[in-house]
C-alpha positions, -999 to 999 in steps of 0.1 A, spaced: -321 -562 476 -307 -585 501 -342 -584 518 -372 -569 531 -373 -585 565 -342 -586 590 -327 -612 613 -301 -597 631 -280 -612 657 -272 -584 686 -242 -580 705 -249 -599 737 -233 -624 756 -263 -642 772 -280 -650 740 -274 -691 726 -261 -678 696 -238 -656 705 -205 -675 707 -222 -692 674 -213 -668 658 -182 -648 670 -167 -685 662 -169 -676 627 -153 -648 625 -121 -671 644 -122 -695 618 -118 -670 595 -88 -654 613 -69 -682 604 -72 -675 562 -63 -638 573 -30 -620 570 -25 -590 590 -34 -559 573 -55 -572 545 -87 -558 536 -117 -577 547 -151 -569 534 -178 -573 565 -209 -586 542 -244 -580 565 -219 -569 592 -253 -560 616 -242 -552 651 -208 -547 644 -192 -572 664 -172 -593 638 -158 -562 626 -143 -556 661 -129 -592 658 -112 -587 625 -94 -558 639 -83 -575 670 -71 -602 641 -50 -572 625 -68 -567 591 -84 -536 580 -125 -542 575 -149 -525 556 -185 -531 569 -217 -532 543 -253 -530 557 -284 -523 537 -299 -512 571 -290 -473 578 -301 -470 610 -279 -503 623 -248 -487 605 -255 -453 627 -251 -475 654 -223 -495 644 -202 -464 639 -203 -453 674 -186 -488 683 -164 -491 649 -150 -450 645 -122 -457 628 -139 -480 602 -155 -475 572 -193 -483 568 -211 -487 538 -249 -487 535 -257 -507 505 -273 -537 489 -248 -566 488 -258 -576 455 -250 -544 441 -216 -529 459 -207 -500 454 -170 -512 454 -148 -512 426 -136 -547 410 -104 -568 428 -109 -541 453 -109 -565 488 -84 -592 498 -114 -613 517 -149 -611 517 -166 -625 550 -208 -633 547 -220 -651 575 -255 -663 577 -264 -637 548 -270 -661 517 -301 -675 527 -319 -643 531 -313 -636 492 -336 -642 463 -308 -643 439 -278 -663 457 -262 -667 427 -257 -630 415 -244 -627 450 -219 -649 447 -207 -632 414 -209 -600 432 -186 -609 459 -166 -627 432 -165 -592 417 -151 -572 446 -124 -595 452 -88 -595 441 -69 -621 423 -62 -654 448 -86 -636 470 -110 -657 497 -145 -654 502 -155 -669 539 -196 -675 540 -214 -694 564 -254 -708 559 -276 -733 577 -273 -771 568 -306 -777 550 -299 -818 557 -297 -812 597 -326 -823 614 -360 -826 597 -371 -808 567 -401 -788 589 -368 -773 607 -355 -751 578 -392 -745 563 -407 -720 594 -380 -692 592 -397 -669 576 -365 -645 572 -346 -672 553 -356 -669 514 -333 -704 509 -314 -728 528 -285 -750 509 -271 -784 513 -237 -789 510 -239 -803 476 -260 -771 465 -236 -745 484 -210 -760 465 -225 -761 428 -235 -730 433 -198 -715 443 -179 -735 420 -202 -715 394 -179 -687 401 -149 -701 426 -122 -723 407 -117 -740 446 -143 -746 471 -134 -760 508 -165 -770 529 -162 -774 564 -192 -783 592 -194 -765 623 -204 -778 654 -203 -772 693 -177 -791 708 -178 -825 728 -185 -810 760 -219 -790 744 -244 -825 743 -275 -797 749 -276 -762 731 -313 -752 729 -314 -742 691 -297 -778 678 -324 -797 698 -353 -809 682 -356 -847 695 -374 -852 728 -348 -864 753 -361 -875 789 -326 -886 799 -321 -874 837 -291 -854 824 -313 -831 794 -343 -827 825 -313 -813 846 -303 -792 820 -340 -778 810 -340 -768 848 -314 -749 847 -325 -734 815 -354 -720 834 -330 -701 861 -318 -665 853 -289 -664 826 -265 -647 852 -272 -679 876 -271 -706 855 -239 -696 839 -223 -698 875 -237 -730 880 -223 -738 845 -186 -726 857 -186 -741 887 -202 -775 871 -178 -776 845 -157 -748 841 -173 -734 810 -202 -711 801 -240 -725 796 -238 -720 763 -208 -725 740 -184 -696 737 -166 -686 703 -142 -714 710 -162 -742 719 -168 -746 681 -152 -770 656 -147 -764 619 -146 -798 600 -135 -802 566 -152 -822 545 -176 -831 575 -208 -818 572 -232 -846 576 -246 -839 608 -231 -806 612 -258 -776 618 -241 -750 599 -218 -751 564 -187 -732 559 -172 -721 527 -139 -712 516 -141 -699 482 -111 -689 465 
């Protein structure tokens, strides 16, 4: 099983992580041809399999959680939905085009068999797209009170552990752009600069008015949006979360 405990991200615009982690599902438009089929791993809420669509491929969503794909399908009709365990798909082999798993890997006991299960599922020349948390950003207590995450990776050990089963293995680092200095889950230094006590102010304001303020501050949201992220090759020192292309 992928699990027994669940950390979902939902559908809404006002939460930090939201534009987090529509961003991914961007960076993977770009290895994306139109009408390939895209495997959805831990698709949750549904929203990145809206994106893909907008992108032109042709998704396939897998949850283990029944209930979430009952409500996926209202949003996603014309989609198929698949309620399984992603270690054991009930896919046939070189069946997908591209596999994305985005923040899925660290909730498995076996990462490994994952891996060869996605592996499995995809065609010849075919990409896998997986993002995890950065066990080397920020201190060690940081990635040690999640109780959801079973194991978090460096970028050496994500790697290893896809070159097991991946003749090539790009790894990029994600991070909010320039204009994003404070983004409340990446901030875990004390920082009495006049500019962060401004900022925890308006952190205490209502979302709908402190995103106004944001706009007309700066002319971008409070918190980043899907494209106020970078993808770095070969950059992760530093970088929050890692991105794998494994093909």
């Amino acid at each position: 099983m992928i699990g027994t405990v669940e950390e979902r991200l939902a559908d809404d615009p006002t939460s930090e992580l939201w534009g987090e982690h529509r961003a991914r599902y961007r960076f993977a438009q770009t290895f994306i041809t139109k009408g390939q089929r895209v495997l959805d791993v831990a698709c949750g809420s549904g929203f990145g399999l809206e994106m893909l669509t907008w992108f032109g491929a042709v998704p396939v969503g897998i949850d283990y959680a029944a209930d979430v794909l009952r409500e996926v399908s209202v949003k996603v009709r014309d989609t198929p939905l698949v309620c399984a365990d992603a270690a054991h798909l009930p896919l046939g082999t070189d069946s997908m085009q591209v596999v994305v798993s985005f923040e899925t890997i660290e909730h498995v006991p076996d990462a490994s068999a994952l891996v060869r299960e996605l592996r499995r599922v995809l065609k010849p020349g075919g990409r896998l797209i997986l993002s995890t948390p950065n066990r080397a950003f920020g201190p060690l207590e940081r990635h040690t009170v999640n109780r959801f995450h079973v194991r978090e990776f460096t970028a050496t050990e994500l790697r290893a552990m896809l070159q097991d089963s991946f003749e090539h293995v790009e790894l990029f680092g994600q991070r909010p752009t320039a204009t994003y200095r404070y983004v409340p889950y990446l901030m875990f230094e004390a920082d009495t600069s006049p500019r962060a006590l401004a900022w925890k102010v308006m952190l205490r304001l209502p979302f709908g008015l402190r995103n106004r303020l944001a706009y007309a501050l700066s002319g971008k949201p409070f918190y980043p949006a899907d494209e106020d992220y970078s993808f770095d090759l070969d950059s992760t020192d530093g970088a929050h979360a890692l991105l794998a292309v494994a093909q």
